[in-house]
C-alpha positions as CSV (number, residue, x, y, z in Angstrom):
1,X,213.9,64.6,-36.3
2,X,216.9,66.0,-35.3
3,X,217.9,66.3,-31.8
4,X,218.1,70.1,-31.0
5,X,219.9,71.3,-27.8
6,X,220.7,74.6,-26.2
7,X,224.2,76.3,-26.5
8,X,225.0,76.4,-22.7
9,X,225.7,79.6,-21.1
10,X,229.5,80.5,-20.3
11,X,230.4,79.2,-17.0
12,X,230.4,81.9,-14.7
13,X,228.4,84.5,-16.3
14,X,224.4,84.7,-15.0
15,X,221.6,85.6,-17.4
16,X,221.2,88.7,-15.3
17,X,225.2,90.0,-15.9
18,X,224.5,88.8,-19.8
19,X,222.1,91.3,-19.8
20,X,223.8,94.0,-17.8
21,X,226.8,93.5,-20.8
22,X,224.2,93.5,-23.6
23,X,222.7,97.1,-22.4
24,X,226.2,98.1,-21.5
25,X,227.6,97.3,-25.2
26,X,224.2,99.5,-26.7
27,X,224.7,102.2,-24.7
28,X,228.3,102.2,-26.0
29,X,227.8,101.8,-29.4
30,X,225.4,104.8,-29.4
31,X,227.3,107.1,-27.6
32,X,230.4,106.0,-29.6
33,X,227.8,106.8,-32.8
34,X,226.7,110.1,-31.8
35,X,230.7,111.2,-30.8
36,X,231.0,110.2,-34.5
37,X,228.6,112.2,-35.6
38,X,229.5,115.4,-33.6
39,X,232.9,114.8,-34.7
40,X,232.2,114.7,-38.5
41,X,229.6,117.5,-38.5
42,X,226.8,115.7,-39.3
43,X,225.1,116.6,-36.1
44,X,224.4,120.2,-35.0
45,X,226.5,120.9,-31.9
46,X,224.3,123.7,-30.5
47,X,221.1,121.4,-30.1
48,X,223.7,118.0,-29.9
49,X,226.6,118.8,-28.6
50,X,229.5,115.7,-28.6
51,X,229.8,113.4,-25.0
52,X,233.3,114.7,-25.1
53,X,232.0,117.6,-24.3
54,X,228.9,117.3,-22.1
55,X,231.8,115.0,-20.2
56,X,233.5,118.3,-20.0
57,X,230.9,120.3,-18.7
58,X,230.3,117.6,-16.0
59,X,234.1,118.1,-14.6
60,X,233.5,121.9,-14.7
61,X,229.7,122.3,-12.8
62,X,230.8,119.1,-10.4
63,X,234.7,119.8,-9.5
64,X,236.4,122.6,-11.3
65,X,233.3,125.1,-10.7
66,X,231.1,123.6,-8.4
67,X,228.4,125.3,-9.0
68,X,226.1,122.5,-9.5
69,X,226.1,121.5,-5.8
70,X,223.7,124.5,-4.4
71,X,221.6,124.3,-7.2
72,X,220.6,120.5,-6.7
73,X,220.5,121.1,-2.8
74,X,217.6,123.6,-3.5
75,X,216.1,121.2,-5.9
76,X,216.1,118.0,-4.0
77,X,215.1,119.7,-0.8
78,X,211.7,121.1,-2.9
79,X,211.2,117.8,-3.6
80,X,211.4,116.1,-0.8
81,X,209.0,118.8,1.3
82,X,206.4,118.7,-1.8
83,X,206.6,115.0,-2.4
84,X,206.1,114.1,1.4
85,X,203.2,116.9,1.9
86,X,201.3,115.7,-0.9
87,X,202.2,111.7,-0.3
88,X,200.3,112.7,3.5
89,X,197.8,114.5,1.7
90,X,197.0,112.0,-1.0
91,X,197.1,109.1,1.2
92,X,195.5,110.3,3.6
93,X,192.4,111.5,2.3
94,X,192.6,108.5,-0.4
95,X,191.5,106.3,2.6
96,X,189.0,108.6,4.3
97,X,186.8,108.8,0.8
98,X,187.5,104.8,-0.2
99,X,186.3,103.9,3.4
100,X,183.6,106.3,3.4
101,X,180.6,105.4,0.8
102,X,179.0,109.3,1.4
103,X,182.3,110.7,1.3
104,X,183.5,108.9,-1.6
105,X,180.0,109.7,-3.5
106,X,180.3,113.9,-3.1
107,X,183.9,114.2,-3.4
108,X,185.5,111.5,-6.1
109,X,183.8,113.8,-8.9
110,X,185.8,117.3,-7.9
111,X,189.3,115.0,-7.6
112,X,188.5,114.0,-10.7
113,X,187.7,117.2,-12.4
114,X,190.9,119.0,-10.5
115,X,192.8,115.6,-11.9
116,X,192.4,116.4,-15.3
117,X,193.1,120.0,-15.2
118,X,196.8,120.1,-17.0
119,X,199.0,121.3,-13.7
120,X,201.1,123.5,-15.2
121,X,198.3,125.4,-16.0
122,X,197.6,126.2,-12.2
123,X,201.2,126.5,-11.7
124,X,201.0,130.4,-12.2
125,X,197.9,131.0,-10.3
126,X,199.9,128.9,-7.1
127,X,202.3,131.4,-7.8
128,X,199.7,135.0,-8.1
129,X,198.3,133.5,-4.7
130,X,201.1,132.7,-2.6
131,X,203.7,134.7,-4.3
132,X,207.8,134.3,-5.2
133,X,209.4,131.8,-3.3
134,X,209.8,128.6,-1.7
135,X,205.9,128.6,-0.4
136,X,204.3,128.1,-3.7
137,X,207.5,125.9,-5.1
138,X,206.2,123.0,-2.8
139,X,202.7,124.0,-3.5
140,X,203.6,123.2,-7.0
141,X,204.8,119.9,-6.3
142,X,202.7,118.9,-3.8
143,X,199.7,119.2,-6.3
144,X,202.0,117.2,-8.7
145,X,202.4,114.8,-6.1
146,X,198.8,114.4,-4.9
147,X,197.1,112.9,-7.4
148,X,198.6,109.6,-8.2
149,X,199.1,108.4,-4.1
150,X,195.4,109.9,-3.7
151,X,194.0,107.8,-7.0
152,X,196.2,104.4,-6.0
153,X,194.9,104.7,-2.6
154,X,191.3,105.2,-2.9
155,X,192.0,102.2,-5.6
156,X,193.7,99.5,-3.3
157,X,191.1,100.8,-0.5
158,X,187.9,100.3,-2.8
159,X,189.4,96.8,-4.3
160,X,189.9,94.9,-0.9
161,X,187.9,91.4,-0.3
162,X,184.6,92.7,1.3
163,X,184.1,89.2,2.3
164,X,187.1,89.1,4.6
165,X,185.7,93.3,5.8
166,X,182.4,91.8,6.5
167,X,183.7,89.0,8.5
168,X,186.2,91.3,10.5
169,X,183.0,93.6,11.3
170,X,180.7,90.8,12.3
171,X,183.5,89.9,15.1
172,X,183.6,93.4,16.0
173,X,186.7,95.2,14.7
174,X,186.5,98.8,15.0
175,X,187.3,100.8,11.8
176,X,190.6,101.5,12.5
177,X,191.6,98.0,13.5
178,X,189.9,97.0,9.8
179,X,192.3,99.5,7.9
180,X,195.5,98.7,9.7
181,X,194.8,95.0,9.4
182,X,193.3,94.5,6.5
183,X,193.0,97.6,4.4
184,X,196.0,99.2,4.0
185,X,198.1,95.7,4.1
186,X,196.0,94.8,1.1
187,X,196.5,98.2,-0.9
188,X,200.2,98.4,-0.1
189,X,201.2,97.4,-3.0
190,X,199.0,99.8,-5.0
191,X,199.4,102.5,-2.8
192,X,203.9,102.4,-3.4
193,X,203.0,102.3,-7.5
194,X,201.1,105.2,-6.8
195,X,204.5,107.1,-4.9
196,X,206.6,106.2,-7.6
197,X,205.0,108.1,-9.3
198,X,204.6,110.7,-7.4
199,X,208.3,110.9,-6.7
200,X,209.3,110.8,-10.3
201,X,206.4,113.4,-10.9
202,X,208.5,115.6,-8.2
203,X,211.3,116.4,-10.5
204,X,208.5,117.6,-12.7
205,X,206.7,119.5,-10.9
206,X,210.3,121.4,-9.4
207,X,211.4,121.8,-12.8
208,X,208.3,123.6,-13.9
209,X,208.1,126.1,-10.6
210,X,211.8,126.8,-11.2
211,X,211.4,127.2,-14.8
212,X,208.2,130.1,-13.8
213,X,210.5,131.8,-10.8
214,X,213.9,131.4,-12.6
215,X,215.5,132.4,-9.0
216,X,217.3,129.4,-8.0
217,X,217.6,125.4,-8.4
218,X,218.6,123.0,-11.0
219,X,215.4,124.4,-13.4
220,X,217.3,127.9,-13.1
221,X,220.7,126.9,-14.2
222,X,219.3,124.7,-17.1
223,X,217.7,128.1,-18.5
224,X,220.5,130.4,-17.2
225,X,223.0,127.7,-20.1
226,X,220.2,127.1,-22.9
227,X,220.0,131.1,-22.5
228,X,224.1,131.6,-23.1
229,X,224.1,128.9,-25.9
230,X,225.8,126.1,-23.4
231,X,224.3,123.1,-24.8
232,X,226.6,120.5,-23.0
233,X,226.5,122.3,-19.6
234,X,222.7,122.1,-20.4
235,X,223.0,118.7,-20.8
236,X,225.0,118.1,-18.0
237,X,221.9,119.2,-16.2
238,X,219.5,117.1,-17.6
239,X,221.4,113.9,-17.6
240,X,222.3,114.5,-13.7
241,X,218.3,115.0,-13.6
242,X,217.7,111.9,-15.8
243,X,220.5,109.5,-12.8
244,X,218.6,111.0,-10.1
245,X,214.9,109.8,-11.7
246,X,216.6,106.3,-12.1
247,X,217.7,106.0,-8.5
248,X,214.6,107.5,-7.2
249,X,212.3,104.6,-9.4
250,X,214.8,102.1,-8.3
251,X,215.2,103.2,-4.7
252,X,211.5,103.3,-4.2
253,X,210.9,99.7,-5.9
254,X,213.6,98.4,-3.6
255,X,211.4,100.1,-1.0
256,X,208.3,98.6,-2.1
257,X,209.5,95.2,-2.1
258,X,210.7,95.6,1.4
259,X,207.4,97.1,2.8
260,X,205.0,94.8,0.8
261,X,207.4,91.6,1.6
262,X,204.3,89.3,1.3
263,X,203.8,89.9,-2.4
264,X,207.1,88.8,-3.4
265,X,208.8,85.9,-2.8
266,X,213.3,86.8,-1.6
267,X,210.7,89.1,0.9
268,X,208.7,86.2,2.4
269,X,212.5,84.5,2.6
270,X,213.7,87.3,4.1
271,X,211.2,87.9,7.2
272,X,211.0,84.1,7.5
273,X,214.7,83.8,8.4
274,X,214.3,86.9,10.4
275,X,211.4,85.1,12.9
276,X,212.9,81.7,12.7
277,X,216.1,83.9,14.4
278,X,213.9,85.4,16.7
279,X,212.3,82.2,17.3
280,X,215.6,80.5,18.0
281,X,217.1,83.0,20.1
282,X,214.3,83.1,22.6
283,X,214.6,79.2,23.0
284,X,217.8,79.5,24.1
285,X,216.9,82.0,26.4
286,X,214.5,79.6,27.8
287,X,215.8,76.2,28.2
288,X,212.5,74.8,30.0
289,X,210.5,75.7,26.8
């Protein structure tokens, strides 16, 4: 049988920059296609306008215009006050009703029921009760937001090693000493999936309340170019919405790993060297140790 080996890698290049080229090169190659295919008329410019010109559009909203700017500083301010409200909201009461067996029993049903009602549809009657403006804009997202910290939280709460609860009891922790040492440490990890979500869901949920009040925001001036026939400034919009999703996953993943450090091994590493620091710096502030 033949003796097979593997091509070795080129010396200097990691399997994770191999792979940064590889996506690089397809994301070329299909920009490069559809430029083609703008160019030659075999694409329909006013759904798919060319990159050239979506580039174009980017210079104009970002530098030569500027108009972009406002817009996204209305946006990203909705979504941070609706994202954090219903992050507090959903987390908060995630706990109460995982902890509680009564609670839990009477109130999981209606979350549920409210859970699958298709938010958009409520959208409008947020709007009818609390009228035009930035009140029922973070309603909007908030109820966007609540539902996935609220399910991953009641989740990580319910899940956690009643063995270990029942042993923390019987030496008589208090309730709150049982969540902050041993419930919400274990459903960390579930509880950041859930405000992922939530915080992708955001740009959602502002899209739809500015697509309703048309008045201002990044939702607004998508509409205000699809309405005058500006595909690529329209796109501009929805690509700079597409980079902000990506940073917001990968920020909040990032974030994960640094609060949950125990459930991933460069994070152990990390707080390890950090205590063996502490550790030596308070020997050699006390030599008779």
């Amino acid at each position: 049988m033949a003796d097979v080996t593997a091509i070795p890698a080129p010396e200097g290049i990691s399997l994770r920059q191999r792979r940064l080229l590889t996506h690089m090169g397809i994301f070329l190659t299909l920009i490069l296609l559809w430029e083609l295919g703008a160019q030659m008329g075999w694409l329909d410019p006013l759904f798919f306008p060319a990159p050239s010109a979506i580039l174009t559009s980017v210079w104009r909203i970002y530098v030569s215009q500027g108009n972009i700017w406002y817009h996204l500083y209305v946006s990203l301010g909705l979504v941070l006050a609706g994202f954090t409200a219903g992050s507090i909201l959903g987390i908060g009461l995630g706990a109460v009703v995982g902890m509680n067996a009564v609670v839990r029993r009477f109130l999981q049903p209606y979350v549920i029921v409210l859970e699958a009602t298709p938010r958009i549809a409520v959208a409008p009657l947020l709007i009818a009760a609390l009228g035009f403006g930035v009140t029922s804009k973070i309603a909007i997202i908030m109820l966007v937001c609540f539902f996935a910290p609220f399910i991953n939280t009641l989740s990580g709460v319910i899940n956690v090693d009643r063995d270990r609860m029942e042993l923390m009891r019987s030496l008589g922790a208090s309730k709150m000493q049982v969540l902050r040492k041993l419930v919400l440490p274990e459903a960390v990890p579930v509880i950041m999936a859930g405000e992922r979500l939530a915080l992708t869901s955001a740009l959602s949920g502002v899209l739809v309340a500015e697509f309703i009040q048309r008045d201002q925001g990044i939702g607004t001036l998508i509409l205000t170019y699809t309405r005058n026939l500006n595909m690529a400034s329209a796109f501009a919009c929805i690509l700079t919405l597409t980079l902000i999703g990506f940073l917001i996953f990968k920020g909040m993943e990032k974030l994960d790993h640094h609060i949950a450090y125990w459930k991933n091994e460069p994070g152990l590493r990390r707080v390890g060297a950090k205590r063996a620091r502490a550790w030596a710096m308070s020997q050699k502030g006390n030599p008779h140790a």
